[in-house]
N, C-alpha and C positions, 0 to 999 in steps of 0.2 A: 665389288658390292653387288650382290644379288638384286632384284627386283622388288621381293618382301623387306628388305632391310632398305631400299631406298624408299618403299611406302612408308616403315614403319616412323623411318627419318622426317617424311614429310610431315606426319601426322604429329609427330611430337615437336614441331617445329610451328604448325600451327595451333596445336594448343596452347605452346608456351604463349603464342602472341596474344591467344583468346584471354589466358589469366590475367596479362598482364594490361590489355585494354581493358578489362571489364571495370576494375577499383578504378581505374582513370576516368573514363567517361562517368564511374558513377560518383567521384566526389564532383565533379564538374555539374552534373545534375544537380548537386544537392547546393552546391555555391548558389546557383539559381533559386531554388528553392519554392514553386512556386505553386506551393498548395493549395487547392481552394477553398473555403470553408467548409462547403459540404463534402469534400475530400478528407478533412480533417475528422468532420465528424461521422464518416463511414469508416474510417479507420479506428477510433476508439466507439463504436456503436457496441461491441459487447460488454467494455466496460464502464461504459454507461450506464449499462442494463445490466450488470449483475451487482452494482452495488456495494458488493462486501466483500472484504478480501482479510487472509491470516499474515500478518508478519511475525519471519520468527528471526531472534538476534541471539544467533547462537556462535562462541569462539571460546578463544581459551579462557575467557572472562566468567565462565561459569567454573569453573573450578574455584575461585577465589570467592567466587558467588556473594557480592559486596559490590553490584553493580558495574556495569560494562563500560564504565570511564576508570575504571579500577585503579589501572596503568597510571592515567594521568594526575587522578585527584591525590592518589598518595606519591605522588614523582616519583616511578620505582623506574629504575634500570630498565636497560635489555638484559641484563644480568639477573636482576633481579626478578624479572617477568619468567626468566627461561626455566624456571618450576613448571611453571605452567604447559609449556610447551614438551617437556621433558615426561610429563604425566598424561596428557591430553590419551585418552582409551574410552569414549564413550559407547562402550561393547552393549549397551541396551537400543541403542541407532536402530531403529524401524520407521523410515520416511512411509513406511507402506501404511503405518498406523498413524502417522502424521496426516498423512494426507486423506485416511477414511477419517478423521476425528476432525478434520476441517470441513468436509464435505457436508458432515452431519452437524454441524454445527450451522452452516446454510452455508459458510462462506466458498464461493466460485474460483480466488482464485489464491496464490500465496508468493510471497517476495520472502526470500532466502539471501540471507546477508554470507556471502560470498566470501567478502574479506568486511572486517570493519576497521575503526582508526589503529586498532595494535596492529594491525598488519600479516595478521595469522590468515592463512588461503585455507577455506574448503575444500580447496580443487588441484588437480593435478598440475600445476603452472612448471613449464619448463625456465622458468625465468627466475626461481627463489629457490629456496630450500624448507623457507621457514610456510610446511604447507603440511596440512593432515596425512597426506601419505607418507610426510616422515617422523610421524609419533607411534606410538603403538598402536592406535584403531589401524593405520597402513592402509587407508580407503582413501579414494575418491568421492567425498562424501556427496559434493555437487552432483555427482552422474547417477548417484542412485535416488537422489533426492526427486529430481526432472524425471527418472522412468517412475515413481512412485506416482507423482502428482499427474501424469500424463496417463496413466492404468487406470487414475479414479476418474480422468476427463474432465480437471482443474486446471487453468492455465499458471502458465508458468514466469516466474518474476524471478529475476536477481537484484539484488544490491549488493553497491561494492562503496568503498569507502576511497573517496578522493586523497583524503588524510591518509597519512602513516607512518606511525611511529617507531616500527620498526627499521624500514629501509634508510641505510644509511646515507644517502644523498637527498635526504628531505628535509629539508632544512628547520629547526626546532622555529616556532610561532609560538601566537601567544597562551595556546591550547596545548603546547607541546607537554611531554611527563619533564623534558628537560629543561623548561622554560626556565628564564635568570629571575634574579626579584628586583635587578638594573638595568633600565633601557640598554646602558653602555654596554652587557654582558652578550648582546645577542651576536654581534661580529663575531665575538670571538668564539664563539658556541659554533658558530655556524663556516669556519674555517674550514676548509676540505672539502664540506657537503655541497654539490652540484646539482640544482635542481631542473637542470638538463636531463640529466644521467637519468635522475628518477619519471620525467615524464613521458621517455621515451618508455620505463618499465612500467607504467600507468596505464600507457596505450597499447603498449603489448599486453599486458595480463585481459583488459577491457575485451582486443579483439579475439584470442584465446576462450573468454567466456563467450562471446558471440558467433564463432566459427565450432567450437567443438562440443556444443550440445543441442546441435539441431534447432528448429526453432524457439525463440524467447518472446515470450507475449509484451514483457513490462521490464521495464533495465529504471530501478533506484539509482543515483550517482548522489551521494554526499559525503562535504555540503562545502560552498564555498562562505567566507569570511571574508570581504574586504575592510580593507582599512589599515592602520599600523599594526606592523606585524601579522597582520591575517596573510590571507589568500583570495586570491581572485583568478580570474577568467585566462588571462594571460599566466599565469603559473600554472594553473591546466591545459593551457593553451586549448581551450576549453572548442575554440571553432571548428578545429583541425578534428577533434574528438569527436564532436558529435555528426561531421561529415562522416567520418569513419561508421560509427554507431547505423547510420542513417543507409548505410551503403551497404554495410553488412548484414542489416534487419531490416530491411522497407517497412514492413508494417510493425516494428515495435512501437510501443507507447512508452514517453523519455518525463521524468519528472524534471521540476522548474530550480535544482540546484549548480547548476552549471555557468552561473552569474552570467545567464544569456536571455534573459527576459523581453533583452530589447528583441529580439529576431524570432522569426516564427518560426524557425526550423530545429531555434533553441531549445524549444521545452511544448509538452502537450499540457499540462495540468499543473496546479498550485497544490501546496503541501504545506495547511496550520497545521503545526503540531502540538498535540496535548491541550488543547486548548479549544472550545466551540464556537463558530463565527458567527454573528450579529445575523449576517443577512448572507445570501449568493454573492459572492468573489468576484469581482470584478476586475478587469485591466484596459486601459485607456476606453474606458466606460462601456465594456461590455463585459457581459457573464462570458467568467471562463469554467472550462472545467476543475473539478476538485476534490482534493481526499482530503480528510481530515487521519493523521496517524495517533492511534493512542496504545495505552497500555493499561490493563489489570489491575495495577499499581504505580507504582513514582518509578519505577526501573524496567528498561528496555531487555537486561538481561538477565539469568536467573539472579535472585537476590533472596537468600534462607530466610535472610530475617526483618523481610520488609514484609508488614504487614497490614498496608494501609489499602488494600483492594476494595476496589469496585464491587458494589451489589448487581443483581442481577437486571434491576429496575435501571439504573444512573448506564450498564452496558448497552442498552437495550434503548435507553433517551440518547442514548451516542449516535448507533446506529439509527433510529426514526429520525432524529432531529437534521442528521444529516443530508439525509435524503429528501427530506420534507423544503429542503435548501438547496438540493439542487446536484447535491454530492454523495463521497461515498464514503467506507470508513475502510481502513485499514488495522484491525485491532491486532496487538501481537502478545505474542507465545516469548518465552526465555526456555529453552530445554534446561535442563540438568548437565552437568558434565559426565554424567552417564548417557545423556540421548536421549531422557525419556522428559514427558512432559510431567511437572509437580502436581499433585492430587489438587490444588486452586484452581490450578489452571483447568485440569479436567473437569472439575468440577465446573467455572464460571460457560465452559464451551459447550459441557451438555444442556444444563439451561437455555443461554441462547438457542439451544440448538432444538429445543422443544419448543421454543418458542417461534422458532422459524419454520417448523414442522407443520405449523398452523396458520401461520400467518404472511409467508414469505409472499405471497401473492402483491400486497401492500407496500413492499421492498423492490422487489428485482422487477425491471421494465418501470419503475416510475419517478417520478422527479417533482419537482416545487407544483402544488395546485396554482391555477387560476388565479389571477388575483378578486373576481366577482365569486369567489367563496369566500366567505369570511372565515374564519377558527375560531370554534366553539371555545369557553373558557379550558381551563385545563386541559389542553386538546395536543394535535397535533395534525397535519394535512398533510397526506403523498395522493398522488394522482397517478393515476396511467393514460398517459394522453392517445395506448392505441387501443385498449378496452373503454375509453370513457369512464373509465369508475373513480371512484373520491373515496377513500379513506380517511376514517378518523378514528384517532390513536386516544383511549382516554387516559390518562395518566393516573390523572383522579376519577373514581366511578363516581357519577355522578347520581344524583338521585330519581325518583322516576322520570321526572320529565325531563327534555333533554330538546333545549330549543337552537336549531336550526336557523340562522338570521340572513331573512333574505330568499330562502331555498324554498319557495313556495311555487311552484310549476314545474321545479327542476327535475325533481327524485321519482323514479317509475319506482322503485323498489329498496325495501333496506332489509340487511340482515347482518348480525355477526357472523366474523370472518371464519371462525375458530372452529366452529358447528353448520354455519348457513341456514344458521334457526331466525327466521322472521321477526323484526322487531315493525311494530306497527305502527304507522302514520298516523295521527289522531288526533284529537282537542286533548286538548289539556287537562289534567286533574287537577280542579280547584278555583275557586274566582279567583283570586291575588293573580293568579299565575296567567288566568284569560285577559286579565287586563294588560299584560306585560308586553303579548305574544302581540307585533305588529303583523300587519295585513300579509305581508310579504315573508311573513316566516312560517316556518315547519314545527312541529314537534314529536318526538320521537317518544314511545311508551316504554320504558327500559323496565326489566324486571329490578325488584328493589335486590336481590342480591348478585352482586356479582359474582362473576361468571368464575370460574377456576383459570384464569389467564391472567400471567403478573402484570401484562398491559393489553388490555381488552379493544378491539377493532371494528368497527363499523364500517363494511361494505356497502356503499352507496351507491346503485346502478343510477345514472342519469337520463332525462329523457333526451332524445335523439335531437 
């Protein structure tokens, strides 16, 4: 043995040892776990502050385009589903124009569903077959998606689906397309399938997505089910995972489906879905963090003939009202089984997306006002607690006057947000209205027409 060949020995000898301590000592770290709060909150601080993010739920469930539980609600086969996958060519695929149409739109960052409950991959997984490199697009559609969003300077989200309908060691539940219509029927369904076998392919494909696209800002995992015939934490074996998760991505940000709520190391954030919350999200009586996900419409995936979408106005209360709480929104896209996005959807995102052209100040960097602000009637309240400014959102324009309750020493300056055209401080137009106005309020002189803005902003600079 030469002298080079006995370094080169060395060196590969201490390497192996480096790889092989490094995941050791860092699940061991993460067993501990012992984050500080303001740890926590230096680690999601940009998503804090930027607010708004694109989900898109794109699989083979756009081809059938009748919604992305397609599989399950009508109980089709593997057999039956494999059209789907036998045709899957979405040859109009330009993440590049995904990713500038989300930017423009305002949203910062976007969650790309990887895999969802059919169990079709995005990505190049050595672990399956049933993955887009083996349809005819023949892509990795995951890898181009991440250099697209990462050219526009959007961070980067995956979601991956706990569920799987496809993999044959996952045992049919009560969600399953194979589900019985007899308690007694599920043993026997569930004969053969080892839901070992499948968890160990859950955390391989997981650290796959984690190790082989550079770094990931935000990791989606849904959704766990307990109870009869569900799923839970221990069929994910949910602990072991998110050490893994934790150790592979220190600073990613993990949402709250992993049926680990009790643990801190389990989840960053809460996720109502479809749905608007009362008040700021709490857990063992403190605000936590929070997204709110929604969609366009009643379907997550593309859907031809759903036509029950969102106005521009009720998009736009999603977003304000979210934030005005505390939170962020997560609105999503369905592509086509072409890859492109449907002319609604272009359409609902240029909107928002003129409207954030003007107003996004109001949005990114701020969170729930004050509670010694009150909210004007038909209003809406975001604060920036590091500019000191108050926004108010009008839903409804309201007529000239415009009374401020309370805000009387507070306000150095008001302007709309849209223009930075002065609206002025003043008395009141009218006795009725001077008798109304207590000592301790404001009144603002609005022009009687409003403004060309589908929801018009007031920029309140405060005194010091």
């Amino acid at each position: 043995m030469t002298l080079n060949n006995f370094k080169e020995m060395r060196l590969a000898t201490f390497t192996l040892i480096l790889l092989l301590a490094l995941p050791l000592s860092g699940i061991a770290q993460n067993e501990k776990w012992n984050e500080t709060e303001q740890q926590k909150e230096d680690r999601l601080a940009w998503w804090t502050n930027d607010r708004f993010g694109m989900f898109v739920h794109w699989g083979l469930y756009a081809l059938p385009a009748r919604h992305e539980w397609v599989q399950m609600r009508e109980r089709l086969t593997t057999e039956q589903y494999s059209k789907y996958f036998e045709r899957f060519n979405p040859d109009l695929y330009n993440p590049k124009e995904w990713a500038r149409k989300a930017k423009e739109a305002g949203m910062k960052y976007v969650v790309l569903t990887t895999k969802h409950h059919e169990g079709f991959c995005l990505f190049d997984s050595k672990y399956t077959d049933y993955k887009s490199t083996n349809t005819p697009i023949a892509k990795d559609l995951v890898k181009e998606y991440v250099e697209a969003l990462r050219s526009e300077g959007l961070k980067v989200g995956f979601y991956y689906s706990l569920i799987d309908w496809h993999h044959p060691h996952y045992t049919v539940d009560r969600i399953h397309p194979l589900r019985p219509n007899n308690k007694r029927d599920y043993k026997k369904l569930n004969k053969g399938r080892d839901m070992n076998i499948y968890r160990e392919y859950l955390h391989n494909q997981i650290k796959e997505l984690l190790s082989n696209y550079g770094t990931v800002d935000l990791l989606w995992l849904d959704y766990s089910f307990p109870g009869e015939f569900g799923k839970d934490r221990n069929d994910w074996d949910s602990e072991k995972l998110i050490d893994m998760v934790r150790t592979l991505q220190p600073g990613i940000i993990v949402n709250d489906r992993l049926d680990l709520k009790d643990m801190s190391k389990g989840w960053d954030f809460t996720t109502p879905e479809q749905f608007k919350v009362a008040e700021w999200p709490t857990y063992d009586g403190k605000r936590i963090p929070w997204e709110t996900c929604q969609t366009f419409s009643g379907s997550w995936g593309y859907y031809r003939d759903e036509h029950t979408w969102k106005d521009t106005k009720q998009l736009l209360v999603l977003l304000i009202e979210s934030v005005s709480k505390g939170g962020n929104l997560l609105l999503n896209v369905g592509p086509t089984g072409r890859g492109n996005f449907d002319e609604r959807a272009d359409k609902a995102l240029a909107a928002m997306g003129n409207w954030m052209k003007y107003n996004s100040r109001a949005i990114y960097g701020c969170t729930q006002a004050p509670e010694e602000y009150s909210v004007p009637d038909h209003s809406l309240l975001t604060y920036n607690p590091e500019t000191k400014r108050l926004y108010i959102h009008l839903l409804d324009y309201p007529l000239q006057n415009f009374r401020l309750k309370g805000m009387k020493g507070k306000v150095k300056y008001a302007q709309f947000l849209h223009d930075a055209s002065e609206i002025k401080i003043s008395a009141p137009y009218g006795h009725w209205i001077k008798e109304k106005l207590g000592e301790d309020d404001l009144n603002l002189s609005l022009p009687v027409t409003k403004p060309n803005v589908e929801i018009p902003v007031i920029e309140i600079f405060l005194e010091d």
